[in-house]
C-alpha positions in Angstrom: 0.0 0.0 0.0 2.8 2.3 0.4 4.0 1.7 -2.7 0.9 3.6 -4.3 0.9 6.7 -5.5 -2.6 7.6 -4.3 -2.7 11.6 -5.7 -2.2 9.9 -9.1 -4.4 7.0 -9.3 -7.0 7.0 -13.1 -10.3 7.1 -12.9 -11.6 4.5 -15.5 -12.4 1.2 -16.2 -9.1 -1.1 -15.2 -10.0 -5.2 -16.4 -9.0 -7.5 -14.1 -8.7 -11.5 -15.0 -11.8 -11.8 -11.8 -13.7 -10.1 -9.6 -15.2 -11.0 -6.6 -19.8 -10.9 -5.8 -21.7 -11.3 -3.3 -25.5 -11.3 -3.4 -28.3 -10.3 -0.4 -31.0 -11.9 -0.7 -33.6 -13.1 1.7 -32.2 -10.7 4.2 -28.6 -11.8 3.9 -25.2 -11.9 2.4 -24.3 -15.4 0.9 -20.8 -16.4 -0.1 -18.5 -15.0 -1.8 -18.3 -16.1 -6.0 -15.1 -15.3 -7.8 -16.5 -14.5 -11.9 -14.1 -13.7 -15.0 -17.6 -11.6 -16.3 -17.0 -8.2 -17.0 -20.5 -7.8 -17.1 -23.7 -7.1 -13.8 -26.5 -7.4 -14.4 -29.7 -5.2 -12.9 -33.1 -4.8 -13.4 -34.0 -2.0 -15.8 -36.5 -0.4 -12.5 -33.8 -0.7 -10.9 -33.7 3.3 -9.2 -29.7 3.5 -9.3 -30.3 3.8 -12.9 -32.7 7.1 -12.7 -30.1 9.9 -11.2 -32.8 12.0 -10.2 -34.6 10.0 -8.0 -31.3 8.7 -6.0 -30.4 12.7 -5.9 -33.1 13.4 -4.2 -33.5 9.9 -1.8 -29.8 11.0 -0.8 -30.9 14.8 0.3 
């Protein structure tokens, strides 16, 4: 961690060989899944999508 150069790091899109999911459902976490998937998906309601509405949920 020291090694980082933390005033420097991109903002972007960086692929990685896997990333690490977890879902909540039923009112908990289950285990962790390791996927090579670049790709989430998410239901088109779902109201992260619609900026307005999360703007104003977050006031």
């Amino acid at each position: 961690m020291e090694n980082i150069d933390w005033k420097n790091l991109p903002f972007g899109y960086l692929k990685t060989d896997w990333n690490i999911r977890c879902y909540f459902r039923n009112g908990k976490w289950g285990e962790l899944e390791t996927s090579s998937s670049e790709y989430v998906n998410i239901h088109i309601a779902a109201t992260g999508l619609h900026y307005g509405q999360e703007a104003f949920e977050g006031m």
